[in-house]
C-alpha positions as CSV (number, residue, x, y, z in Angstrom):
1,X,221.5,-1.2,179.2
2,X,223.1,-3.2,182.4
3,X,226.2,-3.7,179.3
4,X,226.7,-0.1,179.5
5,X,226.5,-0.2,183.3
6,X,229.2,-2.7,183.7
7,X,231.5,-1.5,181.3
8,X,231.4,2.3,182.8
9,X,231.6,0.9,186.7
10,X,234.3,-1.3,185.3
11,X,236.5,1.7,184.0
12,X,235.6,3.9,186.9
13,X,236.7,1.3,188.9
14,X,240.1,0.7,187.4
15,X,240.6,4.7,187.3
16,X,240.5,4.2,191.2
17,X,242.3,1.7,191.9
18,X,245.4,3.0,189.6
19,X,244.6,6.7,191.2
20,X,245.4,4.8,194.2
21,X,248.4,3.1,193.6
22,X,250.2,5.9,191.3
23,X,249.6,8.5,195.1
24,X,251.9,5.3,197.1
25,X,254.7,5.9,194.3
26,X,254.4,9.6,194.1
27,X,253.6,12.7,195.2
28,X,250.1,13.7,195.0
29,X,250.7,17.0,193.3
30,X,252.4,15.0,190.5
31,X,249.4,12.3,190.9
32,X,246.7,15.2,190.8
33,X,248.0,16.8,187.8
34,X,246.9,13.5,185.8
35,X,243.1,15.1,186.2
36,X,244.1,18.7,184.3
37,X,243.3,17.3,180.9
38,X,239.9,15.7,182.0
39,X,238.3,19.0,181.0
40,X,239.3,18.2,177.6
41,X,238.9,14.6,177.1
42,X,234.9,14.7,178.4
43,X,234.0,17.6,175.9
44,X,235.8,15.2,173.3
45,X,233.8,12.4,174.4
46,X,231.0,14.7,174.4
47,X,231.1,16.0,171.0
48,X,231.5,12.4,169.9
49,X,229.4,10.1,171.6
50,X,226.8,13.0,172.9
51,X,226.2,15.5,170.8
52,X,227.6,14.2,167.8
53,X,229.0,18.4,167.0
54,X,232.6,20.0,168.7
55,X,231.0,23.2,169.0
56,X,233.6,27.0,169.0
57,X,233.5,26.9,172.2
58,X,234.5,23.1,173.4
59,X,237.4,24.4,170.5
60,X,238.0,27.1,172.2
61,X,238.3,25.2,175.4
62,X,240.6,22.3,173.5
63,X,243.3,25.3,172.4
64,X,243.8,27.2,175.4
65,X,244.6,23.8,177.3
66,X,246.7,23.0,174.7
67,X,248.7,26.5,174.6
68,X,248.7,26.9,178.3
69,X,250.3,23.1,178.2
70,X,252.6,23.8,176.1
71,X,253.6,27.3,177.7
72,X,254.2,25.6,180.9
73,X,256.4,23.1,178.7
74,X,258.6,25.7,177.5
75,X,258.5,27.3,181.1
76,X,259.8,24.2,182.9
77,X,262.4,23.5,179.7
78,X,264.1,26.7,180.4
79,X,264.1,26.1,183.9
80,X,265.6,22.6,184.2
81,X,268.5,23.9,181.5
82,X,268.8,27.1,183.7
83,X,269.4,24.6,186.6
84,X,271.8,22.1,184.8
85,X,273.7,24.8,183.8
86,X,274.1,26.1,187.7
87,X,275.3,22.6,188.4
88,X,272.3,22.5,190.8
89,X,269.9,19.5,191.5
90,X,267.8,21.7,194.5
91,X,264.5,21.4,193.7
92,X,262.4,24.8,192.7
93,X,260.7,25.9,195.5
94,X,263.9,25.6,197.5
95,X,265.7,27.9,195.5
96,X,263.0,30.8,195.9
């Protein structure tokens, strides 16, 4: 009902206004890798409150996020040791 309503405008409207205030205290390409996992939290919420099932392929789905999260992980480990250990604070892309 209009409960449901409320409640759902209520959370989309505080997603918004937090979207907002996290791009004023970073940059957006930090800010817009925030939405990556939303893939796997809605077929969560969609096996739970939906469809009641987690079917192979929202599990198939829920590991590759999870291994290509953790590979970039690993990646970006190695690379800010890399950089400590060349006494370097240049960022990345600078250093291309």
């Amino acid at each position: 009902g209009w409960g449901g309503v409320a409640l759902t405008g209520g959370l989309l409207l505080g997603f918004v206004l937090s979207w907002f205030h996290a791009l004023k205290r970073a940059p957006a390409t930090h800010v817009a890798a925030l939405l990556v996992p939303a893939t796997l939290v809605t077929n969560v919420l969609s096996a739970v409150f939906v469809t009641h099932a987690f079917t192979a392929r929202q599990g198939i789905s829920a590991l590759a996020f999870l291994a290509g999260t953790a590979l970039i992980a690993v990646a970006l480990e190695r690379e800010l040791s890399r950089t400590s250990a060349l006494g370097t604070d240049a960022p990345l892309a600078s250093r291309a």
